[in-house]
N, C-alpha and C positions, 0 to 999 in steps of 0.2 A: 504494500500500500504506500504511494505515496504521500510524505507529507505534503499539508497544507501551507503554503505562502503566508507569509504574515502580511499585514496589510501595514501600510503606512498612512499614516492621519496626523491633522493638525489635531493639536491640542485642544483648540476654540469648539471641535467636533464631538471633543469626547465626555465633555462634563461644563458644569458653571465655572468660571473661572472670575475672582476679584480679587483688589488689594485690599490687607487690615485695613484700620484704621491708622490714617497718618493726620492726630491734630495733639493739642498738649491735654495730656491726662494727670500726669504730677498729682492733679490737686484733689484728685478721683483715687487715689488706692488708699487701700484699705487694708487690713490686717485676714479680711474674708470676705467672699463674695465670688465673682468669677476671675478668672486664672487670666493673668495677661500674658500670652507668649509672643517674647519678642527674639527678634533673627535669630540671637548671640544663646537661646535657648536651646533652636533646631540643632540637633546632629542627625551623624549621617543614620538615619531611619526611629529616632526614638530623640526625645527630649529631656534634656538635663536642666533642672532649675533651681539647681544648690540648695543650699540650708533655706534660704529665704525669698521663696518664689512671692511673685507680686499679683494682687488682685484688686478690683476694680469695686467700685461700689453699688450698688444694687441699682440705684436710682438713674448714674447711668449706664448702665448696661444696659435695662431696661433701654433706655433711650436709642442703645443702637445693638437691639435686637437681632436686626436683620445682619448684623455684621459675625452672630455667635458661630462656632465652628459645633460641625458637627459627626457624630461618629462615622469615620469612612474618610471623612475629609484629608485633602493631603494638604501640608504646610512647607510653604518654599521659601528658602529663606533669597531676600530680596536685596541687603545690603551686606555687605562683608562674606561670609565662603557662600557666597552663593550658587545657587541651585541645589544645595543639602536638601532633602528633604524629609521628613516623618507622618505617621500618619496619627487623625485623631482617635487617640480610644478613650474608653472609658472613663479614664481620669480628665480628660481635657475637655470632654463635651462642656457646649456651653464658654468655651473659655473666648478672647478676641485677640486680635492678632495687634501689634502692631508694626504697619509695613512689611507686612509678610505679604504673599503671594499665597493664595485658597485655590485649591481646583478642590469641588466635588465633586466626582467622578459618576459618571452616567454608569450604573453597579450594572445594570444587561450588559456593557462593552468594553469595562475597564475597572479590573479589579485595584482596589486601593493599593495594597502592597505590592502588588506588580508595578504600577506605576511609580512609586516611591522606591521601589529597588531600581527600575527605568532612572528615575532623576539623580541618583545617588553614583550613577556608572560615572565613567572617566568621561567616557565620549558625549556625556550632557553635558555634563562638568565645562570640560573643553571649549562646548560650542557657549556653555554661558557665560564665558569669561570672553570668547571672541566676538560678544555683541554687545557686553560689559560698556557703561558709560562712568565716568567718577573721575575724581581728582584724589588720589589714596583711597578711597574706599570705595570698593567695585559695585556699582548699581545695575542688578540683572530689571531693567524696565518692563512693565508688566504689557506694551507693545511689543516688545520683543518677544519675552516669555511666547506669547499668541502666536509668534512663526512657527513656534517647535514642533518639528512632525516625530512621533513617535510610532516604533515600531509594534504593531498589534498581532497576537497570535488570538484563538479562540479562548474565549472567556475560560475552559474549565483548562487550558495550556498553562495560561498567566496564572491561575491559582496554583496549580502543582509549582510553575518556577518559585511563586513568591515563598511558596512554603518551605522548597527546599534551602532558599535564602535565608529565610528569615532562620531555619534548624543549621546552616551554617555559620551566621552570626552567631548565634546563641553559643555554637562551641567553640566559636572563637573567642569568645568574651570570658568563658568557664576557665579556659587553657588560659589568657591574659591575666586571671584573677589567683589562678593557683600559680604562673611566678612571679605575681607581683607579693604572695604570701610568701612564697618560697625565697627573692630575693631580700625580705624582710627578717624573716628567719634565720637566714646565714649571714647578712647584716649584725643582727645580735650575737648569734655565736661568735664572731668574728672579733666585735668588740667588747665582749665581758672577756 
């Protein structure tokens, strides 16, 4: 049997696509409420938000409702490594971006983690640095973003790739965690 061709699409085809919010919030976080994820947040397929993540106050979030992320959604970071990207789970729902880059992915044609393993490759990577605007700090523009054709297999393709991704990450971070214990260990012995 032969395989199937993977189809190439723009971006604009395959889901909603917007940017966060880019206005001053400052005066809006709060100790609780919803999550604000900004660029320097994204990594490459998962979010790190240190000891002291930041959230937004109920009253305006409320107000920009329409801007909330939602489970499935992918998040791209916009200023600095850009085109990192992660998706939204459970813990994020609800949260707002700022200056991030949203695709909600049209779920019949493009599954979320394939797509954020897609953004996360070299060869996006590459071409979003080569459309890149900025003066030190590289801005992947959200017209831009809108050229990017990506490569499509059939929906239950992309889920087996992302799952076998997402189960390589996973043991690569296990192995990364047991020698950073290990070079901590022999660190000590070393030094008592």
């Amino acid at each position: 049997m032969k395989p199937k061709v993977w189809e190439q699409r723009k971006v604009t085809d395959l889901g909603e696509i917007y940017i966060g919010l880019v206005t001053t919030m400052t005066e809006h976080y709060t100790d609780k409420g919803h999550l604000l994820i900004r660029n320097s947040d994204i990594k490459d397929g998962y979010f790190e938000f240190g000891e002291n993540p930041i959230y937004l106050d109920e009253e305006f979030s409320e107000r920009n409702k329409l801007r909330m992320h939602q489970l499935g959604d992918v998040i791209t970071v916009h200023t600095g490594d850009i085109g990192t990207s992660a998706v939204i789970g459970e813990n994020e729902v609800n949260s707002i971006g700022f200056a991030t880059i949203v695709t909600r992915p049209n779920q019949e044609i493009l599954d979320s983690n394939y797509f954020a393993t897609y953004l996360n490759t070299d060869t996006h990577k590459q071409w979003a640095v080569s459309m890149a605007t900025g003066d030190g700090r590289s801005n992947y523009n959200l017209k831009d973003y809108t050229k990017l054709v990506v490569p499509i297999p059939e929906i239950e393709e992309q889920k087996k790739i992302a799952a076998c991704i997402v189960n390589l990450n996973s043991l690569i971070t296990l192995h990364q965690r047991q020698t950073d214990f290990y070079k901590k260990i022999s660190f000590y012995y070393i030094s008592s």
